[in-house]
C-alpha positions in Angstrom: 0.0 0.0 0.0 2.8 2.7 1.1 5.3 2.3 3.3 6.3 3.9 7.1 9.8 5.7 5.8 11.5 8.7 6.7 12.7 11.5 4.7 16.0 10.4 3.1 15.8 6.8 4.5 16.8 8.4 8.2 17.1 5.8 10.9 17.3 7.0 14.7 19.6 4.9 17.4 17.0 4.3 20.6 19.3 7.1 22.4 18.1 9.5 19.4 14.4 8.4 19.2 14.1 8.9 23.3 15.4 12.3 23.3 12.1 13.3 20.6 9.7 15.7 22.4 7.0 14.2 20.0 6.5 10.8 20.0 3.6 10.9 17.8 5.3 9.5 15.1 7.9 7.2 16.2 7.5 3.9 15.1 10.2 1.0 16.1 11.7 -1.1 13.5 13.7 -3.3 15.4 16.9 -3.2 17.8 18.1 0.2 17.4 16.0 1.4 14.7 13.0 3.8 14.7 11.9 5.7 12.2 10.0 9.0 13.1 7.3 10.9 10.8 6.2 14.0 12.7 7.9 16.2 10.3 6.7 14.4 7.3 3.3 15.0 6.0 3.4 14.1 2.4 4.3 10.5 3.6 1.0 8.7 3.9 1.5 5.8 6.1 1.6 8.1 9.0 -2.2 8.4 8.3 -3.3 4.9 9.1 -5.0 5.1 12.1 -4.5 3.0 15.6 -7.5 0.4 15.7 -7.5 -1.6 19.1 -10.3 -4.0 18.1 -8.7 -6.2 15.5 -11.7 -7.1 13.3 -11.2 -3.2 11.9 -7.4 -3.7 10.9 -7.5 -3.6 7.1 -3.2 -3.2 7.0 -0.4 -4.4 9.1 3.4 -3.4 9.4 6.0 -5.5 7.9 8.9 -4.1 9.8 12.4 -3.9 8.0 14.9 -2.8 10.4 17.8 -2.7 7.9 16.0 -1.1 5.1 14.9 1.4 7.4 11.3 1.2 7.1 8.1 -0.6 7.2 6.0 -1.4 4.6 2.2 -1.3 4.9 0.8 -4.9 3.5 -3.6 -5.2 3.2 -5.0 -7.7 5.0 -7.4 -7.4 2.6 -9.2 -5.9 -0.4 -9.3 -1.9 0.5 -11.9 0.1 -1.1 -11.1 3.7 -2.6 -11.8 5.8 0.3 -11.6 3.3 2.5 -10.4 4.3 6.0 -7.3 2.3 7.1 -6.6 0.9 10.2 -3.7 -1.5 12.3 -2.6 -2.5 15.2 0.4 0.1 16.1 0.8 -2.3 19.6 
């Protein structure tokens, strides 16, 4: 669908992503890897909205700590206009 990527491929250290005064964005990739969207609004997966009852989740994060991102997989079909929603944990 998209995927959860920083500007430039940017990957913060856990010491980095801790010291963020907004965590709104932060997502964790793995050991020592977050990537963090706050700044970013043209990239869309920072969109997808938190769901915490799992029969709405329509996406889910396949997390790539050494690409530096995560891509956003459907879970199934999506309609156009279709909100979309995972589970951010």
């Amino acid at each position: 669908v998209c995927s959860y990527q920083g500007a430039g491929g940017a990957v913060l250290a856990t010491a980095d992503a801790l010291k963020l005064k907004d965590k709104s964005y932060l997502m964790r990739l793995g050991p020592q890897a977050y990537v963090d969207l706050a700044g970013d609004t043209s990239a869309l997966a920072r969109y997808i909205n938190d769901a915490r009852n799992p029969a709405r989740h329509n996406v889910r994060f396949l997390k790539l700590p050494d690409e530096g991102r995560a891509d956003v997989v459907a879970t199934r079909n999506i309609e156009e206009g279709e909100e979309l929603y995972a589970d951010y944990g």
